[in-house]
C-alpha positions in Angstrom: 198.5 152.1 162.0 197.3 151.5 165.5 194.6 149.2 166.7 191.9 151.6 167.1 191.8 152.8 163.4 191.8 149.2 162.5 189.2 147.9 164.5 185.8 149.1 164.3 182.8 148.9 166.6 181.1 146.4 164.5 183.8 143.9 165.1 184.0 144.3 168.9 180.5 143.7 169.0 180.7 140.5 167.3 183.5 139.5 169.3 183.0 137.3 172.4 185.6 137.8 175.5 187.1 134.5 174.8 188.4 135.9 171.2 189.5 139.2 172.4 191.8 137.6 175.2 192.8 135.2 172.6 194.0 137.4 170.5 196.2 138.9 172.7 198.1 136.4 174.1 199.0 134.9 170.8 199.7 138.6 169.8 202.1 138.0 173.3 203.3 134.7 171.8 204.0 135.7 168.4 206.3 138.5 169.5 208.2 136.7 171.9 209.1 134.0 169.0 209.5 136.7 166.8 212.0 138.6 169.6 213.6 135.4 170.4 215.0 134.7 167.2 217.0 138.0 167.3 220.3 138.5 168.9 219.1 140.0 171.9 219.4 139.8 175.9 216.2 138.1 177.5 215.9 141.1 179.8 215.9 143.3 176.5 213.5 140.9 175.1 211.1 140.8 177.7 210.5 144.6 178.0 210.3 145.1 174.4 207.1 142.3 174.0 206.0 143.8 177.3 205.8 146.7 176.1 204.0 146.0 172.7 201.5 144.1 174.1 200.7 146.8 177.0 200.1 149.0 174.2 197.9 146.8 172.2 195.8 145.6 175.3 195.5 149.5 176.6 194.0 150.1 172.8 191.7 147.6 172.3 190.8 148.2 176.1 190.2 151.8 175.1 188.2 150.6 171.9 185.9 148.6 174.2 185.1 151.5 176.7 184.1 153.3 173.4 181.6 151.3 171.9 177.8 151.4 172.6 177.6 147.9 174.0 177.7 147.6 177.2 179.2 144.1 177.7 182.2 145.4 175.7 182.7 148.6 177.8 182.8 146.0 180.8 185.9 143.8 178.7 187.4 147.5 177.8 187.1 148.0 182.1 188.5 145.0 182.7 191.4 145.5 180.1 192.5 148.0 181.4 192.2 147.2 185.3 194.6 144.1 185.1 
């Protein structure tokens, strides 16, 4: 299930900046524990969080653009500049 059936408008709305980026760097965190506790090179594991997490940002980025609120299409913009 991906982020953008999950989250709705209604929750972007009521969610400041400071959440959103929050959420993805421990999203960022939580995978790289998770990764490091696997049997894995550090190259391997780097690209595979890197990854996830590109795809997570470049959802809820796209979810932002989406809504009607205008302060959240600017997060989704900004998102999905970096």
């Amino acid at each position: 299930m991906c982020v953008q059936e999950k989250l709705s408008h209604e929750d972007l709305r009521l969610s400041p900046k400071k959440d959103i980026n929050y959420f993805t760097t421990n999203i960022e965190t939580l995978l790289d524990s998770l990764y490091g506790l696997q049997m894995i090179s550090a190259d391997e594991k780097r690209d595979k969080v890197h990854r996830i997490c590109e795809c997570i940002e470049l959802e809820i980025g796209l979810k932002c653009l989406k809504t009607p609120v205008l302060e959240k299409k600017l997060i989704g913009h900004q998102i999905l500049t970096q």
